[in-house]
C-alpha positions in Angstrom: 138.2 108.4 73.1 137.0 107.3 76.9 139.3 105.1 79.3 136.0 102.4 79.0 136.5 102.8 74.9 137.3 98.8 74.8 134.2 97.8 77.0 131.9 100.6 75.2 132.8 99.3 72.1 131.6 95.4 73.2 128.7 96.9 74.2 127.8 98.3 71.0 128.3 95.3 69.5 126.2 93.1 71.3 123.5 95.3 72.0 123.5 97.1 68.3 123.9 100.9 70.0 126.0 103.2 67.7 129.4 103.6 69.4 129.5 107.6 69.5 125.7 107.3 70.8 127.5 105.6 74.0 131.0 108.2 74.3 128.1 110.8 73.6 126.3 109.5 77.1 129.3 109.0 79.0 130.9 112.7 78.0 127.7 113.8 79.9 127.6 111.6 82.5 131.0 113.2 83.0 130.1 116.4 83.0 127.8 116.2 86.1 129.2 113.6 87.7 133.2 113.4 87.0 134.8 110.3 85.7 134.3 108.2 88.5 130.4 107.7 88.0 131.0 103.7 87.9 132.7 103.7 90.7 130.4 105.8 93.0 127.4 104.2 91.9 128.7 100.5 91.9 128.6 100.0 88.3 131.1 98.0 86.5 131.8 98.8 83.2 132.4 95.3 81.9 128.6 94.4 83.0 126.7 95.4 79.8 123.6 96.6 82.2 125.4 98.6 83.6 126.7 100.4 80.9 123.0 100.6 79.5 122.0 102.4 82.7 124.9 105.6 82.4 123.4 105.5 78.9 120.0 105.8 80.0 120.7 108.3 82.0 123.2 110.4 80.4 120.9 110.7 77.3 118.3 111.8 80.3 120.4 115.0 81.1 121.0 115.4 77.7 117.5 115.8 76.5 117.0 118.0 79.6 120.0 120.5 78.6 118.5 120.6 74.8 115.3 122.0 76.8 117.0 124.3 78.6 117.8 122.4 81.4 114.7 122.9 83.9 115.9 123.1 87.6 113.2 120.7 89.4 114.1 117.9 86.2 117.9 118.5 86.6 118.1 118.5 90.3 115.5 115.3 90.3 117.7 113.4 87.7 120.8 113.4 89.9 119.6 112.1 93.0 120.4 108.4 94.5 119.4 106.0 91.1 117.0 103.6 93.4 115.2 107.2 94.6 111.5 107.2 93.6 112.6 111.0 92.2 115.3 109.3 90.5 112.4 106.9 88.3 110.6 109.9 88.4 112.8 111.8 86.5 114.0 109.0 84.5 110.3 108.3 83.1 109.8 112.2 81.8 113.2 112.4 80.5 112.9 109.9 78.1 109.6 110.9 76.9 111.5 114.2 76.2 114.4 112.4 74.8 111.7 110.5 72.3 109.9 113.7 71.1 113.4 115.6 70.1 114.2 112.2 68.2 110.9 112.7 66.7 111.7 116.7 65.7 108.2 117.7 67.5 108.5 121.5 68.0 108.3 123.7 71.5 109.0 120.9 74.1 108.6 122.2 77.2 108.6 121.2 80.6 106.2 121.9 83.8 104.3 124.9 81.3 101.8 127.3 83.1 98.8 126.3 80.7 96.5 129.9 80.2 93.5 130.0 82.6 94.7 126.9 84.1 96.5 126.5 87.7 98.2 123.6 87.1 101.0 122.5 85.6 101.3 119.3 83.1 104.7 117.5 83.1 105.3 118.3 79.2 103.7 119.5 76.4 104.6 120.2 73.0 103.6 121.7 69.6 101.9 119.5 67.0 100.5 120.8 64.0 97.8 124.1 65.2 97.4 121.8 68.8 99.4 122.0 72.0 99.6 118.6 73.2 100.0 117.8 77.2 101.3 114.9 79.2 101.3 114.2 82.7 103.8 111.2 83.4 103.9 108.8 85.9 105.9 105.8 87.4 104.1 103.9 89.8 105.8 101.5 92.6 105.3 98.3 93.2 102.0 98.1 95.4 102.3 97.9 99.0 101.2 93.6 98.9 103.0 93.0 96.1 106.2 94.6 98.1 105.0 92.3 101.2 104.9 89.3 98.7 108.1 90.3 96.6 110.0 90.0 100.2 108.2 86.9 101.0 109.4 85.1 97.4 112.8 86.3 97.6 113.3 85.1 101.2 111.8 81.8 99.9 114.1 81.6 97.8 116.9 81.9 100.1 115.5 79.2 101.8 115.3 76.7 99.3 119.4 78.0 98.1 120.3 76.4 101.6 119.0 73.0 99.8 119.6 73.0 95.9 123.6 72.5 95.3 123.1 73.2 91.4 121.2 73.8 88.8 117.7 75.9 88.0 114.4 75.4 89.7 111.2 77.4 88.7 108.5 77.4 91.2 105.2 78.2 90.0 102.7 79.1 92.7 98.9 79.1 92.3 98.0 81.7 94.8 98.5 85.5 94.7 99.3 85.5 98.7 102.3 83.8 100.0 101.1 82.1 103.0 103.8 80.6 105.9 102.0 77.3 105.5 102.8 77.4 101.6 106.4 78.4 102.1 106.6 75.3 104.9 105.1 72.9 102.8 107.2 73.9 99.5 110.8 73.9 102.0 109.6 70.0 103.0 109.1 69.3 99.3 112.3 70.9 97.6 113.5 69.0 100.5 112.2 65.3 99.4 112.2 66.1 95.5 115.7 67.8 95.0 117.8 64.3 96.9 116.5 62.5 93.6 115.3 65.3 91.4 113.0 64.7 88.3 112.5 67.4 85.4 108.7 68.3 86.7 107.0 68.0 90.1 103.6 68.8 91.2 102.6 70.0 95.3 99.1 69.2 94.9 97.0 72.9 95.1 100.1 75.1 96.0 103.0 74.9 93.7 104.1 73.5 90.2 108.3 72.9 89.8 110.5 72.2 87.1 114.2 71.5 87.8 117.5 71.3 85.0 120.7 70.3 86.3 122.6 72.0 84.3 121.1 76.1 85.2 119.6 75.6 81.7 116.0 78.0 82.0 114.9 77.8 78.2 113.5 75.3 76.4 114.8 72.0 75.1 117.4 72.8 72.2 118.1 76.5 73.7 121.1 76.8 75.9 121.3 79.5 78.9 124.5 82.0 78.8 125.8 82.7 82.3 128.3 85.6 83.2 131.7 84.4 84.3 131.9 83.1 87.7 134.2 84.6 89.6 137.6 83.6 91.6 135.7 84.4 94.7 132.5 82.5 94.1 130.4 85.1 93.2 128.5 85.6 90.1 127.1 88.9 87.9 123.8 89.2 86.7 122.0 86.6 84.6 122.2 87.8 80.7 118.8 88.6 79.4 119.1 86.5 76.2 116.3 84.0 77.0 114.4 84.6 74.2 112.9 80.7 74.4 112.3 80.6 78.1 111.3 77.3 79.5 108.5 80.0 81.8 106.1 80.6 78.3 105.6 76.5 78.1 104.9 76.7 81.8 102.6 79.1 82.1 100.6 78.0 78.8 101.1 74.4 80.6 99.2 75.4 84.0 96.8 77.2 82.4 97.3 79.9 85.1 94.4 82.9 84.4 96.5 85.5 86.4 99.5 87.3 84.9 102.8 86.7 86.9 105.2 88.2 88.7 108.9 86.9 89.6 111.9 86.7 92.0 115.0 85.6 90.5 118.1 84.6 92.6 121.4 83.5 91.1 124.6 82.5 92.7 127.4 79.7 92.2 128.4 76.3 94.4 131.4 74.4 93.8 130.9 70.5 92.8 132.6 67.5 94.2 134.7 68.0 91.5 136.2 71.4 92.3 134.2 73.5 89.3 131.7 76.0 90.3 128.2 75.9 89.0 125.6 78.2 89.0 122.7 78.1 91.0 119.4 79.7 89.4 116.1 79.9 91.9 112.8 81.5 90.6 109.8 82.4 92.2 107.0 82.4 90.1 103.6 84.2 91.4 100.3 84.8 90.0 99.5 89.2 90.9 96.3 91.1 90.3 97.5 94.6 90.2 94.6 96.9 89.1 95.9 100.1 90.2 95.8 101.4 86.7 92.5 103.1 87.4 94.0 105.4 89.7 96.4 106.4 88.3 94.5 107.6 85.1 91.9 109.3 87.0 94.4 111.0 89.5 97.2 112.2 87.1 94.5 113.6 84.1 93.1 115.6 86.6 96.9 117.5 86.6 95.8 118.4 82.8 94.2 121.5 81.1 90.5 120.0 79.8 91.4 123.1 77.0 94.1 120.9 75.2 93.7 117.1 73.9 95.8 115.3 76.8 98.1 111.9 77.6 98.7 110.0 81.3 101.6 108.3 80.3 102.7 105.5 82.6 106.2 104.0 82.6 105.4 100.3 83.7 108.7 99.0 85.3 107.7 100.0 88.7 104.8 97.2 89.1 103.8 94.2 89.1 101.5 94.4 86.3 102.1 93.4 82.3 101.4 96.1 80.1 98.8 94.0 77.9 96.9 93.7 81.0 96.6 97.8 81.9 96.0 98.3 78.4 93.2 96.3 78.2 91.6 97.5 81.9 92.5 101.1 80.3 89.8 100.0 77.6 87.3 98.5 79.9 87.4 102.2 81.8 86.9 104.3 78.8 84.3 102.2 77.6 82.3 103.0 81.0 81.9 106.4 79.0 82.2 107.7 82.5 85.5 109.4 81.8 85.5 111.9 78.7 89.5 113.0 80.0 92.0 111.9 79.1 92.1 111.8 75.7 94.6 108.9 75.3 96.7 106.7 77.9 100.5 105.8 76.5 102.0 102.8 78.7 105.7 102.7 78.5 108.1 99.7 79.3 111.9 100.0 79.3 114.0 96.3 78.2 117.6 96.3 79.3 119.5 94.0 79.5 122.8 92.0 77.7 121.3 92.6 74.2 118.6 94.9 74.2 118.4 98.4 75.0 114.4 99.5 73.6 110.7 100.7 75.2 107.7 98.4 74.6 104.7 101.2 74.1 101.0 100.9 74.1 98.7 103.8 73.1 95.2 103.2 74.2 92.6 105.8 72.2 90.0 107.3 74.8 87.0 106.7 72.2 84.3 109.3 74.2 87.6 111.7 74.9 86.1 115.7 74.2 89.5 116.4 72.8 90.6 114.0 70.6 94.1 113.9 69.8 95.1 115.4 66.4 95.0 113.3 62.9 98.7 111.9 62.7 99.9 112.5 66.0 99.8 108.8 67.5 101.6 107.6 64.1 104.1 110.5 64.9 105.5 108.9 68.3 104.4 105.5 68.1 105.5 104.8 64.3 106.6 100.8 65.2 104.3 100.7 68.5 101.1 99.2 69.3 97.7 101.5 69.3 94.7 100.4 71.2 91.3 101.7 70.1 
């Protein structure tokens, strides 16, 4: 039994994980990292994120010891956690994790593929057919960085004039201009002295205000983490399953998918109690770099064996839905006979969920197709695209 046992075990209440799965992830966690990995990395044990991400990745190195522990993964998985190797290593290691779940036979990792000079990320035995995958985890694009700055020092901005409460701006252009940001500071200036539920800034910007931090719809209430003696305030818990955003967005009709900046914080009333204080940047984003990365990362694959780009989707901007169905519009060029399948991956954590959202999209005019069985094999709950 662990000296978190008592937090461990609310954890695996509220987010339905089996207890010894957790004390099985922290044991190894231990092993590499001593018994100060909370501390080191700023983690708090009481925050159930947190404990989520030491289960992440302790079930990372564990599927990499049950492989044999390859150097490049090992040394790659214990690096800083906001390295770009560190989401590297994260994104293979749980597609390894998934196929010993699965039972798949010979899982291997960085294989020298006969009469082939390069090496995919992972491939495995399946039925007669060795199967390979080249994984990837893209960033955030280099605008959407530029305009993922420019939303969260908006909101900044506009914490200087909101004293409680939740606003939700939605913005109607993909670039955030320093005209827009001026004219929405005057406005959040004029509507928040007498605030009303909804206001409109004619061709730039759509808000919708709740006094009390509420964010989902009428009827649903919005749970906060404890705000602390100092001020201060944890993460927001990711229970909104009625957010007010899906009205919204259905609402403005906006054609775009979106992209967000949240920022949460507490203020003290007249009253002496502390309120939270809930700011989110809403922004349409075009992000079409799917292409790319298909066309660059199947070319790391043997055209001997049927092949899967898998992309783990919490780096960009982009919904899955939307790569999934530009995935389809590129295979149906029938310019691009490799690879045989694209597998788009999407981790949820937060206060009670722990789970990957997958899409498998089929490459119709693939020259290897992928074996009978295999996509009901590792996507037995998912969603296939033909």
């Amino acid at each position: 039994m662990s000296k978190f046992y008592e937090q461990f075990k609310i954890v695996s209440q509220q987010v339905n994980i089996p207890l010894n799965r957790i004390e099985r992830s922290y044991r190894t966690i231990k092993k590499y990292f001593g018994i100060d990995w909370f501390e080191k990395h700023k983690k708090d044990p009481k925050i159930i994120p947190d404990v989520l991400k030491m289960i992440l990745l302790g079930e990372s190195i564990f599927a990499t010891e049950e492989i044999g522990s390859p150097s490049k993964l090992m040394k790659k998985l214990i690096t800083p956690l906001n390295s770009q190797e560190y989401s590297s290593a994260i994104a293979e290691a749980q597609v390894i994790y998934k196929f010993l779940e699965l039972g798949l036979g010979n899982i291997r990792y960085e294989p020298l593929i006969n009469f082939y000079h390069r090496k995919p990320d992972i491939t495995h035995n399946f039925n007669s057919d060795i199967i390979q995958y080249e994984v990837v985890s893209p960033k955030l694009s280099a605008f959407d960085t530029e305009m993922y700055k420019k939303q969260t020092d908006l909101a900044n901005k506009i914490a200087d004039i909101i004293k409680f409460g939740s606003l939700d701006i939605y913005l109607f252009e993909v670039e955030i201009k320093d005209t827009t940001v001026n004219k929405i500071i005057s406005e959040c200036s004029r509507f928040l002295r007498n605030p009303e539920s909804e206001h409109l800034v004619p061709q730039i910007a759509f808000m919708v205000f709740d006094p009390t931090g509420n964010i989902q719809l009428e009827g649903y209430k919005t749970s906060y983490p404890e705000i602390r003696a100092d001020g201060s305030i944890g993460a927001l818990l990711h229970d909104c399953n009625y957010d007010r955003s899906i009205r919204y967005l259905n609402k403005l009709k906006l054609k775009k998918h979106t992209t967000r900046v949240a920022r949460i914080s507490s203020a003290v009333d007249t009253t002496g109690r502390k309120k939270v204080v809930l700011i989110r940047i809403i922004r349409p984003s075009e992000d079409k770099r799917v292409f790319q990365q298909i066309i660059g990362k199947s070319m790391q694959l043997s055209k001997i064996y049927p092949g899967i780009v898998v992309i783990e989707m919490g780096g960009p901007s982009a919904k899955m839905g939307f790569w999934a169905n530009l995935t389809e519009e590129l295979f149906n060029t029938k310019t691009y006979t490799f690879p045989s399948a694209v597998w788009l991956r999407l981790l949820h954590l937060g206060t009670n969920i722990f789970s990957w959202s997958e899409i498998i999209v089929e490459n119709p005019y693939a020259r290897k197709k992928l074996p009978k069985g295999l996509i009901k094999k590792i996507m037995p709950k998912g969603i296939i695209g033909k």
